[in-house]
Structure formats: structure tokens, C-alpha cells
C-alpha positions in Angstrom: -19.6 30.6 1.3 -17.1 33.6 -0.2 -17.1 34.0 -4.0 -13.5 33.5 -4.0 -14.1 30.0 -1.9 -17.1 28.6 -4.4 -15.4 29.7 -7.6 -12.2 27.9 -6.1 -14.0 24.5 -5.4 -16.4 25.0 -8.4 -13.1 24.9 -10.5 -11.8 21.5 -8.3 -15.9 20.0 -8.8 -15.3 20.2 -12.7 -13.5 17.8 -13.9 -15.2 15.2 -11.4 -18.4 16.3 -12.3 -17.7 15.8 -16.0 -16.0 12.4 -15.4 -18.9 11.0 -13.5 -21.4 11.6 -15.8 -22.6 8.2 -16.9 -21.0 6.4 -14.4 -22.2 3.5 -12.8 -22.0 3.9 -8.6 -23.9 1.3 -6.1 -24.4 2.9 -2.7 -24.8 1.0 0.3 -26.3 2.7 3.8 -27.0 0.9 6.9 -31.0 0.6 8.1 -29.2 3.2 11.1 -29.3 6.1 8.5 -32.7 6.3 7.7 -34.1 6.8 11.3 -31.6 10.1 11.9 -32.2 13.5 11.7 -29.6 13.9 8.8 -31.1 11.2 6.0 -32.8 14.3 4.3 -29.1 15.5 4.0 -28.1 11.8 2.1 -31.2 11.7 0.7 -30.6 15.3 -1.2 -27.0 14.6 -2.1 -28.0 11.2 -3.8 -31.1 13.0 -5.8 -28.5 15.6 -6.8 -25.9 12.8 -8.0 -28.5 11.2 -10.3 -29.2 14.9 -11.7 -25.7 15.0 -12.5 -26.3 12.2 -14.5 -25.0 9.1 -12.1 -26.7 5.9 -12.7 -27.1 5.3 -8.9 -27.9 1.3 -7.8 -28.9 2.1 -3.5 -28.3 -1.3 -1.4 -29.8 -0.4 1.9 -29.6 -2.2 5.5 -32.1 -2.5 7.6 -30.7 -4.4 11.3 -32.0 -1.7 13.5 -35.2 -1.7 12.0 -35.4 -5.6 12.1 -34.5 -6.1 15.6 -37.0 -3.5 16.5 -39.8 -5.3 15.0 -39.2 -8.5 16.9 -38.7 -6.6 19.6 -41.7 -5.1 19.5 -43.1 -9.0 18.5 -41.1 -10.2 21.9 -38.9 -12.3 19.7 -35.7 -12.9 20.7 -32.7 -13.5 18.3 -28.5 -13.8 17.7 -26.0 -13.2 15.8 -23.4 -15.7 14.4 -20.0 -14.5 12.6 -22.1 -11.5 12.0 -25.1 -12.9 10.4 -28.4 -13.2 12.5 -30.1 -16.6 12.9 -33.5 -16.2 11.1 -36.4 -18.5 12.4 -39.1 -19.2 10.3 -41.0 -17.7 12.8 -39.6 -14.5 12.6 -39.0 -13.9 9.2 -42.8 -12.4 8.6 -41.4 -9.8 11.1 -38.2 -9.5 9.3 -39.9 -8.8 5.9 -42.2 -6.3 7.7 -39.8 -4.2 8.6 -37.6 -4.5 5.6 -41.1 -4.0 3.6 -41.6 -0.5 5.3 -38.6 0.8 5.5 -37.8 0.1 1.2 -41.3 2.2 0.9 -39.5 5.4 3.5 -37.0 5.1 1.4 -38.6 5.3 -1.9 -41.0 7.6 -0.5 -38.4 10.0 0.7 -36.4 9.5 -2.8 -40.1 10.3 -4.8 -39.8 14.1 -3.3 -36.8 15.1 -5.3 -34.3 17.9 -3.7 -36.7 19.8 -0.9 -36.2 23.4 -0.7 -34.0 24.0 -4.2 -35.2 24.8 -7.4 -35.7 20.8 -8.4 -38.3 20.7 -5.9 -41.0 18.1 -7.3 -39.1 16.7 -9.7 -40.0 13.2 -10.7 -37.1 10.5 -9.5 -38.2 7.3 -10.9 -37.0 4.5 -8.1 -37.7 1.2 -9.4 -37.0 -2.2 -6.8 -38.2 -5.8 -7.7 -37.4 -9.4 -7.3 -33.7 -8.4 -9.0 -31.9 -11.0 -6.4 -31.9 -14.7 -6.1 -30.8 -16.0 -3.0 -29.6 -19.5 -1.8 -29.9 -20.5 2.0 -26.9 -20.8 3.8 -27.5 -24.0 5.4 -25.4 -25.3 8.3 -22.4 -24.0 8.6 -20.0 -24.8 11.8 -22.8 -26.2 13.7 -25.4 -23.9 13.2 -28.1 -23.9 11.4 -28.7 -20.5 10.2 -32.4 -21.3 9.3 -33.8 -18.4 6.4 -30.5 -16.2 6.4 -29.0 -16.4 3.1 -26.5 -15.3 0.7 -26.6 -14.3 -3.1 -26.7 -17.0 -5.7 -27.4 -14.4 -8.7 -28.2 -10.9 -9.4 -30.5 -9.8 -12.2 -28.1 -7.4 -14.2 -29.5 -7.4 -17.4 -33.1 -5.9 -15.3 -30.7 -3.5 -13.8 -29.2 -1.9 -16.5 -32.1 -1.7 -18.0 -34.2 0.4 -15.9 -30.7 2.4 -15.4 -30.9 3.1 -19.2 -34.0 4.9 -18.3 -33.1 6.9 -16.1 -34.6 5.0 -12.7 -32.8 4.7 -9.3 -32.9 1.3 -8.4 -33.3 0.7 -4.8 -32.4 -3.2 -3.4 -33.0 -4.6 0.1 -31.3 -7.2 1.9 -34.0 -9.9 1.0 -33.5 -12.3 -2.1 -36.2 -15.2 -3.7 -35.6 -18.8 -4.5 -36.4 -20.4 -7.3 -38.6 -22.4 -5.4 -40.5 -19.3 -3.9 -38.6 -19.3 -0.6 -37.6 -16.0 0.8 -34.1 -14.8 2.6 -32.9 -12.6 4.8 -29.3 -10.9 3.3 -26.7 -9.1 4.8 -27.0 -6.1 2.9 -22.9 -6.2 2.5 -23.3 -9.6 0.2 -25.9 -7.7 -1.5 -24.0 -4.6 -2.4 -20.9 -6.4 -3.1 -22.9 -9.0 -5.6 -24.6 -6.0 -7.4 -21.4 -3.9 -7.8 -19.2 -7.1 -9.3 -22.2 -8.0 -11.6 -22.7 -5.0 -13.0 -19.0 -4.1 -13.0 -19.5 -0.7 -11.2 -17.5 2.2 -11.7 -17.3 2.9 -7.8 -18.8 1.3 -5.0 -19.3 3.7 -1.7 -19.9 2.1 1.5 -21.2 4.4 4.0 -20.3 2.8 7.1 -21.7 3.3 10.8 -18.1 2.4 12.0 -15.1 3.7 13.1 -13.0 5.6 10.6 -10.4 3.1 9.2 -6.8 3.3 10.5 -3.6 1.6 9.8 -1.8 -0.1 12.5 0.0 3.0 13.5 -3.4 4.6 14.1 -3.4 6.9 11.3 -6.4 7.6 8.8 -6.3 5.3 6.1 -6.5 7.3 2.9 -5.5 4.9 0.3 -4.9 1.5 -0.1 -4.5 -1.2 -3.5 -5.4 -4.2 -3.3 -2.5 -5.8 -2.0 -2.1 -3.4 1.2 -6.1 -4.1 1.8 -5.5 -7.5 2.3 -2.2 -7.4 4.2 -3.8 -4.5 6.8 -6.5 -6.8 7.7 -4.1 -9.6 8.3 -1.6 -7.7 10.3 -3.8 -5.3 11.8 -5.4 -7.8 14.8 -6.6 -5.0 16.9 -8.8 -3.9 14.1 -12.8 -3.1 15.0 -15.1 -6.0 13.5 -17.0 -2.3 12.5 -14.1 -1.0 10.2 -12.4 -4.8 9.1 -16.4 -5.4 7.7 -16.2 -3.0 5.1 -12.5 -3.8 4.4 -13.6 -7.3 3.6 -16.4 -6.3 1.4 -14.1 -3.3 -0.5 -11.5 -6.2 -1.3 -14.0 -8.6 -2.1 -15.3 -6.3 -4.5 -11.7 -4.6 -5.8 -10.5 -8.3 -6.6 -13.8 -9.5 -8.6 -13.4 -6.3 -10.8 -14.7 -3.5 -8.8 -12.3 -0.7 -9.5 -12.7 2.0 -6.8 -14.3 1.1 -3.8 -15.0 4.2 -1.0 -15.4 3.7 2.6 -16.8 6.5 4.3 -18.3 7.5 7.2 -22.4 8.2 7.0 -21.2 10.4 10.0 -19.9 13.2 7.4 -22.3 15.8 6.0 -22.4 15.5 2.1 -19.8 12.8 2.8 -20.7 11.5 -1.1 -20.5 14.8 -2.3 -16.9 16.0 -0.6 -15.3 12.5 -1.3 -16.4 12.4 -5.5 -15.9 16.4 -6.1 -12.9 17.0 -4.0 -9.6 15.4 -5.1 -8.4 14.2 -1.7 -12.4 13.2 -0.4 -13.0 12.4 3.1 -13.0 8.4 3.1 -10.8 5.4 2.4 -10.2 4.9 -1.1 -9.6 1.1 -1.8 -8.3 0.8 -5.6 -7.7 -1.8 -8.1 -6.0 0.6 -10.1 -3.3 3.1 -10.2 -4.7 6.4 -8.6 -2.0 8.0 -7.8 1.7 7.0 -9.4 5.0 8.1 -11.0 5.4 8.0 -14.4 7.9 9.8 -17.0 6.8 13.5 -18.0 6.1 14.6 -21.4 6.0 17.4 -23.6 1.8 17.8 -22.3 2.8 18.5 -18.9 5.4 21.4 -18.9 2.5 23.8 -18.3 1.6 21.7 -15.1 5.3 21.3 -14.0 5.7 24.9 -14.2 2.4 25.5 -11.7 4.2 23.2 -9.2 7.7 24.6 -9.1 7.4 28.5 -10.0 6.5 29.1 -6.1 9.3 27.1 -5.2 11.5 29.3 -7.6 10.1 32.7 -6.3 11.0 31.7 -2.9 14.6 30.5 -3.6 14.0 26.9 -3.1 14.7 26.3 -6.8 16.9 27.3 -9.5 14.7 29.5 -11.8 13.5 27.4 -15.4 12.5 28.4 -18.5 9.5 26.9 -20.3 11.7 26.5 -23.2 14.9 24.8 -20.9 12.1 22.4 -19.2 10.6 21.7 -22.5 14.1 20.5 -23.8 14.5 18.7 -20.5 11.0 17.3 -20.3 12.3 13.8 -20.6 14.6 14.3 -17.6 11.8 14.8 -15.7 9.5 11.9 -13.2 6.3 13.1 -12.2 3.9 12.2 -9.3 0.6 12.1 -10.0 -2.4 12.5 -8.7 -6.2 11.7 -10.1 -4.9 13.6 -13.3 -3.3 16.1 -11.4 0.6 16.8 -11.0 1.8 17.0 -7.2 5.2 16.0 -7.2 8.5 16.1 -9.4 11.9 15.0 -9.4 14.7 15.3 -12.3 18.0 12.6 -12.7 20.7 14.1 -15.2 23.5 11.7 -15.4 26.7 12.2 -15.6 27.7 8.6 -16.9 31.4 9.2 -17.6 32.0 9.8 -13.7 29.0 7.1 -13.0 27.3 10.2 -11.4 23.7 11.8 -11.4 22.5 14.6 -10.3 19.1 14.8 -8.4 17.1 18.3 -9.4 14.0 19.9 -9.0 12.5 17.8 -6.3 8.9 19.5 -5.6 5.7 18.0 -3.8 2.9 20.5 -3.6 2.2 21.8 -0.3 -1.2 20.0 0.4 0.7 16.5 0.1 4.2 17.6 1.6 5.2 15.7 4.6 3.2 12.5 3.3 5.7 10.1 2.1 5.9 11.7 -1.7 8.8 13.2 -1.5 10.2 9.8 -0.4 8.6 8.0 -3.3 10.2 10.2 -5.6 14.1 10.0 -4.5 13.4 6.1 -4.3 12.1 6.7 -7.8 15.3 8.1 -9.0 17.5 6.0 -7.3 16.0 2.9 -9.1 16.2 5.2 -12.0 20.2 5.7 -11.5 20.8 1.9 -10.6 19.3 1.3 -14.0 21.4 3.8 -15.8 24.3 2.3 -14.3 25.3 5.3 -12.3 26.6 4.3 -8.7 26.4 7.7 -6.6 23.7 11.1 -6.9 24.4 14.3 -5.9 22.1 17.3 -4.9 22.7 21.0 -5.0 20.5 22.3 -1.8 20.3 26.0 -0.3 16.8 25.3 1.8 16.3 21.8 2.5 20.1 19.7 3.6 18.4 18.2 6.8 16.1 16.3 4.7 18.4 15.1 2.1 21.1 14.6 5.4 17.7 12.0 7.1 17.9 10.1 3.8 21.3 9.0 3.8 23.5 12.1 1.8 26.2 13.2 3.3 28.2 16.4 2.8 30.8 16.9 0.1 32.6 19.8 -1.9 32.1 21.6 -4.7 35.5 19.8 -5.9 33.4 16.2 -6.1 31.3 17.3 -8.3 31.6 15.9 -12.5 33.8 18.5 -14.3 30.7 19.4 -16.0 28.7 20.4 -12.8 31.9 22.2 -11.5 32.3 24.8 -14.2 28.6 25.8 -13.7 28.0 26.3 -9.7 26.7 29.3 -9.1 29.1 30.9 -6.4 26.4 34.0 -6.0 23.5 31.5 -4.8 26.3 29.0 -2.7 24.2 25.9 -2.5 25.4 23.2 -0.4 26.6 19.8 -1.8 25.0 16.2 -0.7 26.1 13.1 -2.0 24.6 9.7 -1.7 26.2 6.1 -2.5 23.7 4.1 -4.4 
């Protein structure tokens, strides 16, 4: 990597690597990871997470592995709704392979990061009887035999061994109270651990297809209320992509804040989507990640990043820190994870029921996205409030986008009396106005 390149993302890693620090994150991985060439790869990035100081819970799958043993035991088996039928005969062969694959896990966990200078250093990875488990019974005719589902996690045995400093490792097997023994979907599992401990994030590494919205574009973020209405209006979506959906909302509406779907396709997909700030996956959030909100005096130094190229180049009338910091309250601000990508300014002119939109800026790396749209609607709620009944815009560089969204040409003449008598005739910037 160039200097310039690793000082540039080292700067961006920061902040994420200081607000992750004592952070709670269960990751799930499907059995399918483990047996491919690149599970060193995961296996690195998630020693290097807990050295950053993650408390890491690992959920892992193990299908593949499953369905080799009783293939290899010429059992034969099927899948219901997504959930395989387990026979009591078969479920020595199903805790076989789950048995063996938790000890390649733990194994390959116990080396620390191969090939770097934490080479041999000791990662505690704890696992235990930390799930009980109900049978599902009979459920639309079919008797699902020793597949079950999660009555209760142990928590308070979680925590604990997080406190010091263990990676805890769960497979999709849970205990009765009556000594039985289950075969889990490894989804129920990581959803039930994440809501009981009340994770920070959740990150589903999925085997699937990347997640797209119903105009086939990458799904980059989604509340909770868009989760649930693309997964009812999206028919044609894969079972492989709506799965994780389900479990992210599942999770996001029992108190999960952040849940991340991502591919396990990705090299260092955990690393690139919790140090960058736009990540590689679907985040699915029960909070606000990215919104508008009114600037203060705090952010004049950020708002003058985003618009001084924009000045340079002409786009914008030139500011000074001390006219922004006069006009701070003018100002609506898009944010983004802490950062400022967008801006907007409304000054009204209330006598003639007029406003004037100013200073609309997104940053380059999110132009062409919808923010600029969020913004004007923004200010045109804004002006509705304020009682003001048309805006106007002063443009030099950018009339065919302010022409798309309904302004329409006007004079210099229709400006306020106030507006008038300070047009710059030197820079001649065209006049749009739009009815509210």
C-alpha cells in the first residue's frame, strides 16, 4: 500500500477503532466457511478484532458439515421451511460433526494471528452448555423430530467469560432441562444471543447473494421499517438474502441496534465494513445513522471542509468563518456516522413569504445518491413551517438539477427587495423559483 494511501485510511480506521473498543459484536459464519481456503483470512481478522479490544460472541453453522456426515453414514434427510428434519437416528451423526468442527474452530482460534508479530499469542475461546433449547414439535404436519429452537440463553455465563477477556464460541446445538439434546439453526442461535445480551452489532456473514432492493440495486442501508416493507414487497427476493433479512429485523426490533449483512465472499469483509465509513455490507439499523439535523456553532470547521472546494471552483459564493459562524443557525446538515456530507441553508424573507435556498453541498463520495434530494425536501418542510409559500435559488453551475425538481426560471426583478440590491452582476447567477 502507498504511505499516502495507509496514512489516509489509518486516519478514516480511528475513530472506529476507538469507538469499538469495548463493544459487544456476535458473529455468525455459516459451517461453508470453515472448509475454504480463505477461513485463515476470517479467522485473522476476528483474532485481530478481539486485540482491538472487541468482546467477540462467534455463532457458527455447520449444514455442510452435517449433511456430509450422514452422507458418509448413508443417511438420507430434508429440509422443511428451511429447517432439516432430525431423526433420532441421525442426531449422533449430527453432533459428530458439529462436535468436530467447534474443536477446528477453536483449534484454529488457539493459534492467534499467523505470520504477524502476535504470533502465539494466547486467545482464550471458551464454549459450554450456554443454550437451552425446546423441541419444535409438530408444526404444519410435520413432525420435526430433535430440531429445535432457543428457549433461553445463558447471558449472565456470557458476560462473564467476556469480562475476562475469552471469545466465546456457540454451535447450533442447545440442552433440555431434561438432558435432551437439539439440533439449531445457527440463525435462531445468533439472533437469541445478540437480543440477550443486547449486542452492540450483530454481523451476519452470509453465503448468499448480495442484498438488493426491488430495482436491483445494492442495498446499503435500511431502518427498520424499510427492512420489513422490502421483504414484503420484494417477492422475487432469494430465500438466501430474505434469511438474513428476517433474522437482522428480528434482532433490530428486540433491541439489536446495528445489524450487518455481509458477504463471507469479501476479503477482510469485517474489517472493511467496521473501519471504513461506507463498509461493504447491508447495514440494517434501529437507529439514526445517517440524518439531518440543525447545525451548531461545533460544526463550522466541518461545514467549511465540505463547501471550500465548491467555493474554489465557483459553485459557491465564497464564506467567511466568521459570516458562517453568525449564520450557523441557518444552516441543516446531513450527517453521516459523525461525519458532515451534506448542507443546505433557508433564509427567509417573511415579509414577501419568500426563502432563499443557499449553499446546497453533498460531498462527492455520496453525490448522485438521493442526499441532495433529502436536503431540498428538508428545507421545503422547513419553509412550510416558517410560513413562507415560494424558495428561490441563485445557481451559476447546477439550473438542470434545480429545473428536474420543479424550479422554474425567473428574473432578477422577482426577487425580495432585500435579495435585489445585493446580486452580484459580476458573477450573473441564474434565478429559480419554486412554489411550495
Amino acid at each position: 500500500m502507498h504511505s499516502d494511501s495507509f496514512v489516509q485510511w489509518f486516519r478514516q480506521a480511528g475513530p472506529y477503532i476507538n469507538a469499538h473498543r469495548s463493544k459487544t459484536f456476535v458473529v455468525l459464519f455459516g459451517g461453508e466457511a470453515v472448509d475454504t481456503e480463505h477461513f485463515s483470512s476470517l479467522i485473522h481478522d476476528l483474532a485481530l478484532l478481539h486485540s482491538l479490544g472487541i468482546r467477540l460472541v462467534l455463532v457458527h453453522g455447520a449444514r455442510t458439515q452435517i449433511e456430509a456426515r450422514l452422507r458418509e453414514a448413508g443417511r438420507e434427510w430434508r429440509y422443511v421451511n428451511e429447517l432439516r428434519v432430525t431423526e433420532a437416528d441421525d442426531l449422533r451423526y449430527v453432533k459428530q460433526a458439529v462436535g468436530r468442527l467447534r474443536l477446528r474452530i477453536e483449534a484454529r482460534l488457539s493459534m492467534g494471528l499467523a505470520n504477524s508479530p502476535m504470533h502465539g499469542a494466547h486467545l482464550r475461546v471458551v464454549s459450554g452448555n450456554l443454550i437451552t433449547a425446546r423441541p419444535l414439535g409438530v408444526r404444519d404436519g410435520v413432525d420435526y423430530g430433535f430440531t429445535g429452537e432457543v428457549r433461553r440463553i445463558d447471558d449472565r455465563a456470557i458476560r462473564l467469560w467476556l469480562d475476562q477477556d475469552a471469545i466465546v464460541l456457540l454451535s447450533p446445538m442447545g440442552y433440555s432441562p431434561t438432558g435432551e439434546i437439539f439440533n439449531l439453526s445457527a440463525e435462531d442461535v445468533a439472533a437469541a444471543t445478540a437480543i440477550a445480551l443486547q449486542a452492540d452489532k450483530l454481523l451476519v456473514l452470509s453465503e448468499g447473494a448480495e442484498l438488493r432492493d426491488t430495482a436491483n440495486q445494492p442495498v446499503r442501508q435500511l431502518n427498520l421499517n424499510e427492512a420489513g416493507q422490502l421483504l414484503g414487497e420484494h417477492p422475487a427476493l432469494p430465500e438466501d438474502a430474505a434469511r438474513p433479512l428476517r433474522l437482522a429485523l428480528r434482532a433490530g426490533q428486540a433491541g439489536v441496534r446495528r445489524v450487518h449483512l455481509l458477504s463471507r465472499r469479501v476479503d477482510g469483509a469485517l474489517l472493511l465494513e467496521l473501519f471504513t465509513r461506507d463498509g461493504v455490507g447491508a447495514l440494517i439499523a434501529a437507529d439514526i445513522y445517517e440524518g439531518l439535523r440543525t447545525a451548531t456553532i461545533d460544526d463550522v470547521g466541518g461545514l467549511l471542509e465540505l463547501i471550500q472546494p465548491l467555493e474554489e471552483d465557483g459553485t459557491l459564493v465564497r464564506r467567511s468563518r466568521e459570516r458562517l459562524e453568525m449564520e450557523i443557525e441557518r444552516f441543516v446538515l446531513l450527517e453521516r456516522d459523525g461525519a458532515i456530507i451534506g448542507c443546505a441553508a433557508l433564509y427567509p424573507f417573511s415579509g414577501e413569504r419568500l426563502g432563499e435556498l443557499a449553499c446546497v453541498a453533498v460531498h462527492p463520495h455520496y453525490r448522485n445518491l438521493g442526499r441532495a434530494d433529502a436536503l431540498l425536501s428538508f428545507i421545503e418542510r422547513q419553509a412550510r413551517t416558517e410560513g413562507l409559500q415560494r424558495l428561490f435559488v441563485l445557481t451559476t453551475r447546477t439550473a438542470h438539477w434545480f429545473r428536474e425538481h420543479g424550479f422554474e426560471p425567473a428574473e432578477v426583478s422577482d426577487l425580495p427587495m432585500g435579495k435585489q440590491g445585493l446580486y452580484n452582476w459580476q458573477r450573473r447567477s441564474k434565478v429559480f423559483i419554486k412554489s411550495l
